[in-house]
C-alpha positions as CSV (number, residue, x, y, z in Angstrom):
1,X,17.9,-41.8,-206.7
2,X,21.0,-40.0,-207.7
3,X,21.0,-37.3,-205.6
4,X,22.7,-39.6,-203.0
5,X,26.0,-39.1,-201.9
6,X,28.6,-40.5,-203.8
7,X,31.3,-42.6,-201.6
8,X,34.4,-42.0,-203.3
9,X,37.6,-44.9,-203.8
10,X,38.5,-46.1,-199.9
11,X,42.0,-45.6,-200.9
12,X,43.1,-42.2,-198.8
13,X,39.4,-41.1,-198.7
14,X,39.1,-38.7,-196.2
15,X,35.7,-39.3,-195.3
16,X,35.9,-43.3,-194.9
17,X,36.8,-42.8,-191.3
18,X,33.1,-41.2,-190.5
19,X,31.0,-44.1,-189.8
20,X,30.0,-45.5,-186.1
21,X,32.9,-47.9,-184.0
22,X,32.9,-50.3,-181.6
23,X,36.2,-51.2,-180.8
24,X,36.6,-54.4,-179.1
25,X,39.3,-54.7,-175.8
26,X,41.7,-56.5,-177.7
27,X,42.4,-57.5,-181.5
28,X,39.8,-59.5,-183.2
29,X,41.0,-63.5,-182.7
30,X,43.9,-64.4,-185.1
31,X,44.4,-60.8,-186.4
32,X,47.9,-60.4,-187.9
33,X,49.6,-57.4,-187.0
34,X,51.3,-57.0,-190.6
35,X,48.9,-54.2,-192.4
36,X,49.8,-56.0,-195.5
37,X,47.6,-58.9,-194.4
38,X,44.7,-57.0,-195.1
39,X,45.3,-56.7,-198.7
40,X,42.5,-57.8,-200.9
41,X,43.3,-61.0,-202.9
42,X,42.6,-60.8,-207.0
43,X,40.2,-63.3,-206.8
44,X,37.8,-61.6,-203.8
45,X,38.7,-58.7,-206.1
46,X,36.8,-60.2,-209.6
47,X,34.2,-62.0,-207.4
48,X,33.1,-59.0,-205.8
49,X,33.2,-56.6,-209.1
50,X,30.9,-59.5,-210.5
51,X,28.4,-59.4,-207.6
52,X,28.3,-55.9,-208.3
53,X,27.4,-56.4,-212.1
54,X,24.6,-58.7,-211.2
55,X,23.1,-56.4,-208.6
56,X,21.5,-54.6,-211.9
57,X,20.4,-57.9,-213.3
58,X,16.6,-58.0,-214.8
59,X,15.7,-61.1,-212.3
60,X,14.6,-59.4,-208.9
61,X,16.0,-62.5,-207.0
62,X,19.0,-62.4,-208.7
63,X,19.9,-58.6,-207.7
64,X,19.2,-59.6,-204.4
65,X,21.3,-62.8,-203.7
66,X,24.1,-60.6,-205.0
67,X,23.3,-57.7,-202.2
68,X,23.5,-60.7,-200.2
69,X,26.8,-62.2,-201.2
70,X,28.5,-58.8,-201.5
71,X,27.3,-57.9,-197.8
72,X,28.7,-61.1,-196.9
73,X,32.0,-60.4,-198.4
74,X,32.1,-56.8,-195.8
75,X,35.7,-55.1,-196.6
76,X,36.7,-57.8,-199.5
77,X,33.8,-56.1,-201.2
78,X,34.8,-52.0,-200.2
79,X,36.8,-50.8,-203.6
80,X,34.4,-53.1,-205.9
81,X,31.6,-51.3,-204.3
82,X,33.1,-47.6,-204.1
83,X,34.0,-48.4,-208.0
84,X,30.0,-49.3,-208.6
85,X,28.8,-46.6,-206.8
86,X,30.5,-44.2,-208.7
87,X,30.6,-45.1,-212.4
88,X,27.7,-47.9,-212.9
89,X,25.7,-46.1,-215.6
90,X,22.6,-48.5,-213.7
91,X,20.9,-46.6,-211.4
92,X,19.9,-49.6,-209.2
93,X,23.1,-50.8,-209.2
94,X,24.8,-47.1,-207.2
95,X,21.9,-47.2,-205.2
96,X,22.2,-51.1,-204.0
97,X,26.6,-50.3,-203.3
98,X,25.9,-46.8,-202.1
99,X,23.2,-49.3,-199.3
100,X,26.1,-52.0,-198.9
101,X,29.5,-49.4,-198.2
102,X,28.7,-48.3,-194.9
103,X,28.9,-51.7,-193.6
104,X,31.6,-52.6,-195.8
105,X,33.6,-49.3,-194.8
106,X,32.9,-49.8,-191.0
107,X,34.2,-53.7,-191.2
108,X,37.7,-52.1,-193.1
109,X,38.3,-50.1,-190.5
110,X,37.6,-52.7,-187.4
111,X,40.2,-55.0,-189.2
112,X,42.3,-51.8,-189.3
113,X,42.2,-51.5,-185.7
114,X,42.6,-55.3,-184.9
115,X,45.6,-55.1,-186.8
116,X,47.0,-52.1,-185.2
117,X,45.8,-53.8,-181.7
118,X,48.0,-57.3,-182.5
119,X,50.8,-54.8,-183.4
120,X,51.6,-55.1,-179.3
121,X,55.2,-54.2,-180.4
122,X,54.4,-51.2,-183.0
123,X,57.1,-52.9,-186.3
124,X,54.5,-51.7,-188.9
125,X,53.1,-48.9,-190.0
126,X,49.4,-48.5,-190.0
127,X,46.9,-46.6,-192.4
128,X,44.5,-44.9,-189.3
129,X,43.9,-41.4,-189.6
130,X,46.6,-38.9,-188.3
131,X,48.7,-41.7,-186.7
132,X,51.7,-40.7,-187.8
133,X,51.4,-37.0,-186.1
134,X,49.5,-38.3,-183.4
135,X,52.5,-40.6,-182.1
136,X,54.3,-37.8,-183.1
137,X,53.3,-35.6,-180.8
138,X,52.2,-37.8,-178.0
139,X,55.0,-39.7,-177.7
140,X,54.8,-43.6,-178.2
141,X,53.8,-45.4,-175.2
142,X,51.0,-47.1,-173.9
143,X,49.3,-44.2,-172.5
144,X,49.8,-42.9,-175.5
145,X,48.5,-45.8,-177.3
146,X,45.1,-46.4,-175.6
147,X,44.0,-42.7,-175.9
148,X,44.7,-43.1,-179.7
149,X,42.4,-45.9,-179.9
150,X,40.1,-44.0,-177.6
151,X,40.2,-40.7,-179.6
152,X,39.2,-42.8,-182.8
153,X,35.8,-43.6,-181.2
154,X,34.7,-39.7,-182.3
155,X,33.8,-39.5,-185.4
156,X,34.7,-36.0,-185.0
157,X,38.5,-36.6,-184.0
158,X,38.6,-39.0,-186.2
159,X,38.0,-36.2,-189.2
160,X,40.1,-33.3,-187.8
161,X,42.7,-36.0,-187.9
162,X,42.5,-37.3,-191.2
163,X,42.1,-33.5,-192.4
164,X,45.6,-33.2,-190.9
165,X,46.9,-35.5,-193.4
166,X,45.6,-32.7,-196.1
167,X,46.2,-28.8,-197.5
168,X,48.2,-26.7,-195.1
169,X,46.3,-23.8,-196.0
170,X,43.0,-24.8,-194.8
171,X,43.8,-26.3,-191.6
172,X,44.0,-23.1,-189.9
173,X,40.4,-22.4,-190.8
174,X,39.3,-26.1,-190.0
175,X,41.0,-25.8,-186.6
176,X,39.6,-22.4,-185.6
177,X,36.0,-23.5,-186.6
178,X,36.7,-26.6,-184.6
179,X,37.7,-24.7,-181.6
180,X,34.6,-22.3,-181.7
181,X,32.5,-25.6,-181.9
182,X,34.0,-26.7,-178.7
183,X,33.2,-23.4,-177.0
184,X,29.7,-23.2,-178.1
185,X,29.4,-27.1,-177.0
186,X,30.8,-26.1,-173.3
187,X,27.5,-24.1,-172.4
188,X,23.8,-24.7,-172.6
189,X,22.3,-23.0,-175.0
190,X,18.6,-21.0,-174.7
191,X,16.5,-20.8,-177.5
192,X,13.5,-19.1,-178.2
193,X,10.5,-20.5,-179.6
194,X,7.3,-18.4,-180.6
195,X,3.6,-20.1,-180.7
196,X,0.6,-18.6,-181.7
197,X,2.3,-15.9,-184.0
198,X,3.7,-13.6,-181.8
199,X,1.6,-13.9,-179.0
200,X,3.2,-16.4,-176.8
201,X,6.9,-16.9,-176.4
202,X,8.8,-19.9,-174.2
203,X,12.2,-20.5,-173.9
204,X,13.6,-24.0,-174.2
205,X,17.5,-24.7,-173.0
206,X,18.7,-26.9,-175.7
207,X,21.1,-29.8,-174.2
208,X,24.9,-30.1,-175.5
209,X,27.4,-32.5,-175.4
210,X,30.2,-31.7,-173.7
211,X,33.3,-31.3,-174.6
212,X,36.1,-34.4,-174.1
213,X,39.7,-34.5,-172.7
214,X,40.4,-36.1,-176.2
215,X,38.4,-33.6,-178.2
216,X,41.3,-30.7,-176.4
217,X,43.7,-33.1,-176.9
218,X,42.9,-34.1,-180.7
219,X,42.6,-30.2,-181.6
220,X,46.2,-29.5,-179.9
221,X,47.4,-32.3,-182.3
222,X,46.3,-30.7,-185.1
223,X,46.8,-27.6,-184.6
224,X,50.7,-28.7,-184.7
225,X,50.7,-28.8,-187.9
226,X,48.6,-25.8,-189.0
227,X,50.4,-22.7,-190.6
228,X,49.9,-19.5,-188.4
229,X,46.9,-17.4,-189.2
230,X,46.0,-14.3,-187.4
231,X,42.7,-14.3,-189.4
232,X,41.5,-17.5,-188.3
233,X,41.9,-16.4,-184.8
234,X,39.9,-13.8,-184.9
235,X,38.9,-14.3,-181.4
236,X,40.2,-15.8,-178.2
237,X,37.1,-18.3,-178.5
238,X,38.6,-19.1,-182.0
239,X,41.8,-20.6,-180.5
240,X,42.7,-24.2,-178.9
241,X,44.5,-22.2,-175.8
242,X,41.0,-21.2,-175.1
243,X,40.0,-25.2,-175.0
244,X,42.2,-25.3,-172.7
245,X,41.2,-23.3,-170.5
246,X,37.2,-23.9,-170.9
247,X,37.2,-28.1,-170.8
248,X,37.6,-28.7,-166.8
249,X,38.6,-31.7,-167.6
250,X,41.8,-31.4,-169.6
251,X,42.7,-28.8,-166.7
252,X,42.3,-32.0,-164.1
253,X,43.8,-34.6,-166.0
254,X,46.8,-32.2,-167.1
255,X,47.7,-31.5,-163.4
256,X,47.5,-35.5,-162.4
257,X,50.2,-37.6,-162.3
258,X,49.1,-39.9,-164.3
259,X,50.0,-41.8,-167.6
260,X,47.4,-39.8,-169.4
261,X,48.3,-36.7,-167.4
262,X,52.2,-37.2,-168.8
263,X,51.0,-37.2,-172.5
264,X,48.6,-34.3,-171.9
265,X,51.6,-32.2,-170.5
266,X,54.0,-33.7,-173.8
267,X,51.0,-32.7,-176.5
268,X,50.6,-28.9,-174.7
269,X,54.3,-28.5,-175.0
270,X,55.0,-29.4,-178.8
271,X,52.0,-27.6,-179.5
272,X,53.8,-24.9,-177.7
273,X,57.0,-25.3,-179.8
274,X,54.8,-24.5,-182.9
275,X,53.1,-21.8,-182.0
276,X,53.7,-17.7,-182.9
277,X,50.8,-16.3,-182.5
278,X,50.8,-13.9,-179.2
279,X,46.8,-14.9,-177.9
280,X,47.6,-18.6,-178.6
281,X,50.5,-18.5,-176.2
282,X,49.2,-15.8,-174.0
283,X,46.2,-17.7,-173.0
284,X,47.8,-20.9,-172.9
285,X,50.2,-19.1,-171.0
286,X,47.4,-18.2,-168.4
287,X,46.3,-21.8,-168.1
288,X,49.5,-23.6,-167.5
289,X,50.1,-20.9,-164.8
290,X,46.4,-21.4,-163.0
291,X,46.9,-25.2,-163.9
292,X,49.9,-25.3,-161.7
293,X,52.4,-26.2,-164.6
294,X,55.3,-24.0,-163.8
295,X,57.8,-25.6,-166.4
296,X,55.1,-25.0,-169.2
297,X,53.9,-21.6,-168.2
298,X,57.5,-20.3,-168.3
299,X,57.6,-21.7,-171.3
300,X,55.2,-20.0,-172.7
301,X,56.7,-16.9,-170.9
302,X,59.7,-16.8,-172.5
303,X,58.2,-17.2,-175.7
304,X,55.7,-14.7,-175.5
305,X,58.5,-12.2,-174.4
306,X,60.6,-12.7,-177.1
307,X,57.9,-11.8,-179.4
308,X,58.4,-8.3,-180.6
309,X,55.6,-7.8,-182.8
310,X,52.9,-9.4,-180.0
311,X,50.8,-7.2,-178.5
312,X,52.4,-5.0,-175.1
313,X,50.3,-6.3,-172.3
314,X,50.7,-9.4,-173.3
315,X,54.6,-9.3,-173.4
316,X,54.1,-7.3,-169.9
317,X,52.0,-10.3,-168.2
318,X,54.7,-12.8,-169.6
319,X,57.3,-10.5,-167.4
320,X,55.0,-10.6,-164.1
321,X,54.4,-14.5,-164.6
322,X,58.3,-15.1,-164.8
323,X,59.2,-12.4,-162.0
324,X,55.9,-14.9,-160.0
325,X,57.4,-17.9,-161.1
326,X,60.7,-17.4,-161.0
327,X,61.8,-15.2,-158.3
328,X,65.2,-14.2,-158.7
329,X,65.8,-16.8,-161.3
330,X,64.3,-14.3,-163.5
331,X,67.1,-11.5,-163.5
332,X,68.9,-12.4,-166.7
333,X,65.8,-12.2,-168.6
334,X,64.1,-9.4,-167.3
335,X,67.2,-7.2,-167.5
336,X,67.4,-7.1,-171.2
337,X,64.0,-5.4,-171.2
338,X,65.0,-2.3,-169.1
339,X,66.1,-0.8,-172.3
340,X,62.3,-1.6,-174.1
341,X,60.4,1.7,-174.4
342,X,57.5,0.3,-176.3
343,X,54.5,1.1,-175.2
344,X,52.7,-2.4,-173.1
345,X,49.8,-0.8,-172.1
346,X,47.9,3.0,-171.6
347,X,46.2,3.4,-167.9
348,X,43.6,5.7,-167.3
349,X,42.3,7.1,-164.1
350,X,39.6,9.3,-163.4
351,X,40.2,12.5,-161.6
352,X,38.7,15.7,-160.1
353,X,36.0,17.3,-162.0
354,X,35.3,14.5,-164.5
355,X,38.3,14.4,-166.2
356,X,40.9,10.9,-167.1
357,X,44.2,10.9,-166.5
358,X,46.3,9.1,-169.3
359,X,49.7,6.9,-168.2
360,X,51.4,5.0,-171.2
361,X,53.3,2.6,-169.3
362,X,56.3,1.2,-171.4
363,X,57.4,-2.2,-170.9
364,X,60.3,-1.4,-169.1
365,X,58.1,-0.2,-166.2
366,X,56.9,-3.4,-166.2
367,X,60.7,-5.1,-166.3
368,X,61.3,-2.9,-163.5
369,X,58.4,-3.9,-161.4
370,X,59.5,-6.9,-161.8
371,X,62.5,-6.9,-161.3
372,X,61.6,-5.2,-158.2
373,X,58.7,-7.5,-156.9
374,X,61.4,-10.8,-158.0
375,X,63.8,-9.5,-155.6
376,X,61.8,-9.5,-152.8
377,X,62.2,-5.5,-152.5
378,X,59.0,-3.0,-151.9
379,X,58.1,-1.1,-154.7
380,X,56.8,1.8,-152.7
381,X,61.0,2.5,-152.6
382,X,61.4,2.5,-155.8
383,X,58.6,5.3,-156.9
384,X,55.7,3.2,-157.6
385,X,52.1,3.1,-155.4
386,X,51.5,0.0,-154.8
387,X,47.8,-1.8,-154.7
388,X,47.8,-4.7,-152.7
389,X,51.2,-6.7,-151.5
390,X,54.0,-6.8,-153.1
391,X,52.7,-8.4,-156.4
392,X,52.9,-6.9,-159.8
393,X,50.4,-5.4,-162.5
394,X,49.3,-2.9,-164.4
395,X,47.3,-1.2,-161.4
396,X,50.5,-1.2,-159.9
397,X,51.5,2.9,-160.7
């Protein structure tokens, strides 16, 4: 009996935001919009914390028309209940709040919503889970508004969010994990199952749930916020550029001109204001460009190129998308870069009799190229062996 979970205090618990939700079209009849409505009167207060006295009283009936009451009394009852739960030195008495708190929880948060829902004109503040950052990031419009309401429907978003409000230090972690989980989601998976010992094996693909628009979308939000960490990243799979690319649907609804499409594109760019870490930018980078988002990609770009410390092909792709992009437009930013010996990448060929031939191409070899291919000149007359038209990369030589 008390190995169950204890539910801690509602007040800024984390965790009171996982329960199912059905959020109704519009705000419960009557709801007022002020958040201080929903304050629990003194009196609900000592009726409920007297229920949950008498659900540990010797007469059976007893304990039970108070289970009754209190479940009656849904949020009124939450913080009486979270109080029993935790400290009632009866036994029957955590096990009956730890039963009612769900319920309770899942009815505080529905009057949350309703209250948020009447607030049609947004004058209060509201205590949902990563509001403030969400409307932070996405702007605060009706778009806006509805996906909110949308993205709290996932249990999931709805604890990324609320983990936002946390420790810095472990979001990073929380957000990489998060984005792995999306990847993994994105594909069936195969798994094989052995019968018999080992003398019959079947394989059995194991359904997933794909990822959401909003689950892309919440991640981004988050990710806002998080501290850079190389560590975390440890693999493009690991980052929420890559979510990007991998959830179809974000592409589509980021190219439409839509309502939602125009938040999409104001989330990806704030994310990209925050961002320093080379792959983050370099793959988001990649998907703005294939996602047709040319203010965005050059973006991305410019920042990527301005990175010293980022890795050299990287910073060379960032020159070929602007000299793409761009066109001549591109001059004054490529120039600078004519002067960059670092090394952005090392080619090698094979040759006669077996052997590799080894080119360290330096990003200004890049610049150039691109300077070149910007200008609508042919590289061939500048030295270089083209492959293909007159479009640059690396097996450009």
């Amino acid at each position: 009996m008390d190995n169950l979970p204890i539910v801690p205090s509602p007040v800024r618990a984390v965790f009171r935001y996982f329960l199912p939700l059905v959020f109704l079209p519009g705000p419960a009849l009557g709801s007022n919009p002020n958040p201080q409505s929903l304050i629990v009167g003194k009196d609900d207060l000592a009726r409920a914390a007297k229920l949950v006295g008498q659900l540990g009283d010797p007469v059976f009936a007893a304990r039970e028309k108070a289970q009754k009451e209190l479940a009656e009394m849904g949020r009124k009852a939450l913080a009486p209940l979270a109080s029993g739960a935790a400290e009632s030195p009866d036994p029957e008495v955590r096990l009956r709040c730890r039963k009612l708190i769900p319920d309770a929880r899942a009815d505080d948060f529905q009057a949350r919503i309703d209250t948020f829902l009447a607030d049609t004109e947004g004058k209060y503040k509201h205590d949902l889970p990563g509001i403030d950052l969400f409307f932070g990031t996405a702007g605060r419009n009706d778009a806006a508004r509805k996906l909110f309401l949308d993205l709290l429907k996932s249990e999931e978003n709805r604890r990324i969010l609320a983990l936002a409000e946390g420790d810095k230090a472990v979001l990073a972690t929380a957000v990489a994990n998060r984005a792995f989980e999306l990847y993994n989601r994105q594909y069936q998976r195969t798994v094989v199952v052995a019968a018999n010992g080992a003398q019959m094996v079947t394989t059995t693909s194991v359904p997933t749930t794909r990822p959401t628009t909003l689950d892309v979308l919440t991640l981004l939000i988050v990710d806002t916020r998080t501290i850079p960490d190389k560590t975390s990243r440890r693999s493009i799979t690991y980052s929420p550029a890559y979510s990007m690319q991998i959830v179809q649907d974000f592409r589509t609804e980021a190219m439409g001109n839509t309502p939602t499409g125009e938040v999409i594109r104001t989330v990806v760019g704030r994310w990209l204001d925050t961002r320093t870490e080379s792959q983050d930018l370099y793959l988001a980078m990649n998907f703005l460009t294939s996602s047709n988002q040319k203010e965005l990609a050059l973006r991305a770009a410019k920042k990527l190129l301005e990175m010293k410390a980022s890795i050299g092909s990287y910073r060379g792709i960032a020159m070929t998308t602007l000299a793409r992009t761009l066109g001549k437009e591109a001059i004054p930013t490529l120039l600078p870069y004519l002067k960059d010996d670092s090394l952005c990448v090392t080619m090698r060929t094979a040759v006669a009799n077996g052997g590799v031939n080894t080119v360290d191409i330096q990003v200004r070899d890049v610049a150039l190229a691109s300077l070149i291919a910007a200008t609508d000149h042919k590289l061939t007359d500048y030295g270089f062996t083209a492959r293909g038209t007159n479009v640059v990369s690396y097996s450009t030589q």
